[in-house]
N, C-alpha and C positions, 0 to 999 in steps of 0.2 A: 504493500500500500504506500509506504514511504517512496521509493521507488516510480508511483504511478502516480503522486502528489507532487513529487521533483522534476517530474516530465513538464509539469505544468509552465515552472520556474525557464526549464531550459526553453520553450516554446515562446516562451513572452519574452526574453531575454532580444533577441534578432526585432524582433516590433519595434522595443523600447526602443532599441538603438538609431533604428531607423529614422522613428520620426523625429526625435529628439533636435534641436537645433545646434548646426554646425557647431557652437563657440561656446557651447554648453556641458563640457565634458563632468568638468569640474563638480555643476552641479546636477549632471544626471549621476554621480559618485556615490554625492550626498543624497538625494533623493532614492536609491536605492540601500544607500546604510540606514538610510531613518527605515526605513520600510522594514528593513530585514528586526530591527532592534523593535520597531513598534510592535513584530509580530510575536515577541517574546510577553507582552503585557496582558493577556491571559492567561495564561501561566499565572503570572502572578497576581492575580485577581483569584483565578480560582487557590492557591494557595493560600491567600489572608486572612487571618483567624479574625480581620470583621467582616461585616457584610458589605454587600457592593456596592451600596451607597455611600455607606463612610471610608469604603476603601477609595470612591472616585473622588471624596474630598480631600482626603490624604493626597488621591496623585496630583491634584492639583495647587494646593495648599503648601504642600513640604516643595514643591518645586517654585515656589517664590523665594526663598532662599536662595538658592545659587544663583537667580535671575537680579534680584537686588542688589547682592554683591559684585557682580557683574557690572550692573549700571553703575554702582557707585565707585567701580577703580577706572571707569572711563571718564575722558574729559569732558568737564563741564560746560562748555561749549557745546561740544558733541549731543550733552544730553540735553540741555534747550532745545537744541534745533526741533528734538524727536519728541517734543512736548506738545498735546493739544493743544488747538488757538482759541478752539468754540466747541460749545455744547457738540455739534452735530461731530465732532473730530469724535468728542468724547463716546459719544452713542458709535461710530462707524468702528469703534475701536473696541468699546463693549460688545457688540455685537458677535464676533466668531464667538466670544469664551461663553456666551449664552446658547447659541449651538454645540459648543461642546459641551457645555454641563448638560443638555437631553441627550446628546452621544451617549457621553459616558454613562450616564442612569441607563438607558435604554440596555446597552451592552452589557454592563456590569450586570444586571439582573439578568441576562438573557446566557450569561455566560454559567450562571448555576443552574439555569432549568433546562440547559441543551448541551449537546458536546461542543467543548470548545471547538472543533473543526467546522458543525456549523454555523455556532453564534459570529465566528470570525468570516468566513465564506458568504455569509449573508449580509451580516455588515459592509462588509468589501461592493458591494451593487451597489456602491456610490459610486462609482464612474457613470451607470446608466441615469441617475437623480442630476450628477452634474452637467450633462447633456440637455438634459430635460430643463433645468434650471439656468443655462446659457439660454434655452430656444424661449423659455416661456418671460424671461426678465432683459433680456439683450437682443432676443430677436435671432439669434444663431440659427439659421438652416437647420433643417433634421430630413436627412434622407430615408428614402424606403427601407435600405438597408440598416440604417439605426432602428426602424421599427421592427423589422424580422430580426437584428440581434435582440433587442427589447422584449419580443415575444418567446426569442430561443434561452434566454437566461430567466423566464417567468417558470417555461416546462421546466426550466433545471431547478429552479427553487422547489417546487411539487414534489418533482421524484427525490431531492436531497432528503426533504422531508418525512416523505414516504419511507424511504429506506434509512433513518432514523429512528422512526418510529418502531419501525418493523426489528430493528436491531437494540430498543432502548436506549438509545444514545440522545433520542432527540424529543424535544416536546416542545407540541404544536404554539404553544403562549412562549417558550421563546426563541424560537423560529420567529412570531410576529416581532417580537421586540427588536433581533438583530436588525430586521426588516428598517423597522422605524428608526434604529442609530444610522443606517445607510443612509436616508434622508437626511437626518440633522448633520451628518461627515459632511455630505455634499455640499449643502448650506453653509458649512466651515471652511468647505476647501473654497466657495465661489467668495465668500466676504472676505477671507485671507489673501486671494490673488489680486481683489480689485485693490488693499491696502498697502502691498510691497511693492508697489511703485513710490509711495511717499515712506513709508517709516519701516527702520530698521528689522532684523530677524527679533535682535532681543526686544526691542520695542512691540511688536503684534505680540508677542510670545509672550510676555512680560501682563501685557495688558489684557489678554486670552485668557491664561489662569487666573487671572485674580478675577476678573468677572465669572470666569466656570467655578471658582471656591466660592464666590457668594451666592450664587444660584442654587449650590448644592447644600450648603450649612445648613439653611433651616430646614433641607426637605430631612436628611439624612438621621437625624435626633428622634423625629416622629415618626418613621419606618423602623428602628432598628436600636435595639437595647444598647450599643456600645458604641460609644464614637471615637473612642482614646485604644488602640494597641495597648495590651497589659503584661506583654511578657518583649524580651529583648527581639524573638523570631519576627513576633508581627509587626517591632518599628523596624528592623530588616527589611523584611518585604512588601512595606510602603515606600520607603526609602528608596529601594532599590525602584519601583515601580515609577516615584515620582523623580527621579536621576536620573535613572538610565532609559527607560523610557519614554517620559514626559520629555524634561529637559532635552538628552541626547535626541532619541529618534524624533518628536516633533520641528524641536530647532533647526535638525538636518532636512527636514521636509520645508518648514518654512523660507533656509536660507534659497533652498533648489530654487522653488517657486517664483522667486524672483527674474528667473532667467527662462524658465518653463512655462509653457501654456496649463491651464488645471486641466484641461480636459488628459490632456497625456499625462501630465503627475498623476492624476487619481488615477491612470491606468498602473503605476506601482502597486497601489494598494493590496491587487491580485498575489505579492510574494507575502503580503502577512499572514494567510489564511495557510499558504505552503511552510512557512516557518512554525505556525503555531499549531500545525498536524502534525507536522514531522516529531515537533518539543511533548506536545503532550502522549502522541506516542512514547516516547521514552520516557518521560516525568510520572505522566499520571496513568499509564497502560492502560489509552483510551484508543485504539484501534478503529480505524473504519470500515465498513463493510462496503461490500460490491455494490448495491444502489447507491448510497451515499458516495461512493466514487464515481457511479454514471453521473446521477447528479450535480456533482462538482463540478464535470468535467462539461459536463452542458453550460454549466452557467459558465465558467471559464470563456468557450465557444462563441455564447454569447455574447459577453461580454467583450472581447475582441471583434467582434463583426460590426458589435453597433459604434464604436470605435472605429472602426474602419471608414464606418458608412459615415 
């Protein structure tokens, strides 16, 4: 299965490179290391002894830390420039971290009531939302062919599911939920692209989390008995979550961005659900089955076509 999940990776690998823009190497690098690092952070979601709500306040929360000190060893000069002028700076700037605070809730609870391969696989059909969302807010063209991809990655969600089901690895309530963090990603990826023409990686990034940790504080206390890690593992494993995959893989996707179209960056996304099958295969001996691989591999198909188109 690992094997027929890596196939996926080498197949998309010739695409990426393709469309990618000549003078872009650097950050199709970055845009591929966030991708791979982001695809580690269910793993550790499903590892954290709290639940998924406090664990998405955690990633987002403990990752104001190294962004702060960041800003504040930079020149002060530097950091005016990257400073809001107006209210509307201030909303265009709040805005991704309020899509990602329903990401990450959606994901985070989707990722304990289905197998991670397909809380993350489903999620990942944010390429399909950020097409839809270029066509229906900018006016972007959508060809036939983005509708037959559109319709070939729907049967793939179906039979994913189907064959989750059919193996226990999957249920149906969070199969909907990755569903709906694919919209809110896309939402994030199209407000993040339109703002790194004006302000820095660590500036959206900066100002992303902290409006995703106020979003998430109050919901997070009244779903779930614990909001504090009480042993040294679980500040570990937020730590690690809000570092290595907040910080590192987000910022390497943010810095990409600036030099990438979103419609082809959200086509990376496709290696996190390959990194996070392969991880929980070995971590958590969560194996997949022969439908859930047709499956996947439909929506993968799909997803490249409407892309294409």
């Amino acid at each position: 299965m690992a094997v027929l999940v890596g196939a996926f990776a080498f197949r998309l690998w010739p695409v990426m490179k393709a469309t990618a823009l000549p003078s872009s190497g650097l950050s199709l690098t970055a845009l591929l290391a966030g991708a791979v690092i982001i695809g580690l952070s269910p793993i550790f979601v499903r590892l954290s002894e709290l639940g998924p709500m406090s664990t998405a306040f955690w990633r987002v929360g403990l990752a104001l830390l190294p962004l702060l000190a960041w800003r504040a060893s930079g020149p002060a000069a530097s950091q005016a420039s990257q400073n809001p002028r107006s209210l509307r700076d201030v909303a265009a700037l709040a805005l991704p971290g309020v899509l990602l605070a329903g990401d990450l809730l959606a994901w985070h609870i989707s990722i304990h009531i289905t197998s991670v391969a397909n809380a993350t696989l489903l999620a990942n059909l944010a390429p399909i939302f950020v097409v839809l969302g270029n066509w229906l807010l900018f006016r972007v063209a959508v060809t036939r062919m983005f509708l037959i991809g559109l319709a070939l990655s729907l049967l793939g969600v179906a039979v994913l599911s189907r064959g989750g089901a059919a193996s226990g690895e999957s249920h149906v309530g969070g199969d909907a939920l990755a569903f709906l963090a694919a919209a809110f990603y896309a939402g994030y990826f199209l407000a993040l692209s339109r703002l790194r023409s004006r302000y820095s990686t660590l500036t959206t990034l900066l100002w992303s989390s902290g409006a995703a940790a106020l979003c998430i504080l109050p919901v997070a206390p009244v779903f779930e008995p614990a909001l504090w890690p009480w042993t040294i593992y679980g500040w570990a494993i937020v730590l690690g979550l809000a570092w290595i995959c907040h910080v590192g893989g987000q910022g390497l996707i943010i810095y990409a961005l600036a030099l990438l179209p979103a419609s082809f960056s959200s086509l990376t996304l496709l290696i996190q659900p390959v990194v996070a099958a392969c991880v929980a295969w070995l971590v958590l001996n969560e194996p997949l089955g022969g439908l859930q691989a047709l499956g996947g591999a439909i929506v993968v198909a799909g997803i490249l076509l409407a892309r294409r188109g």
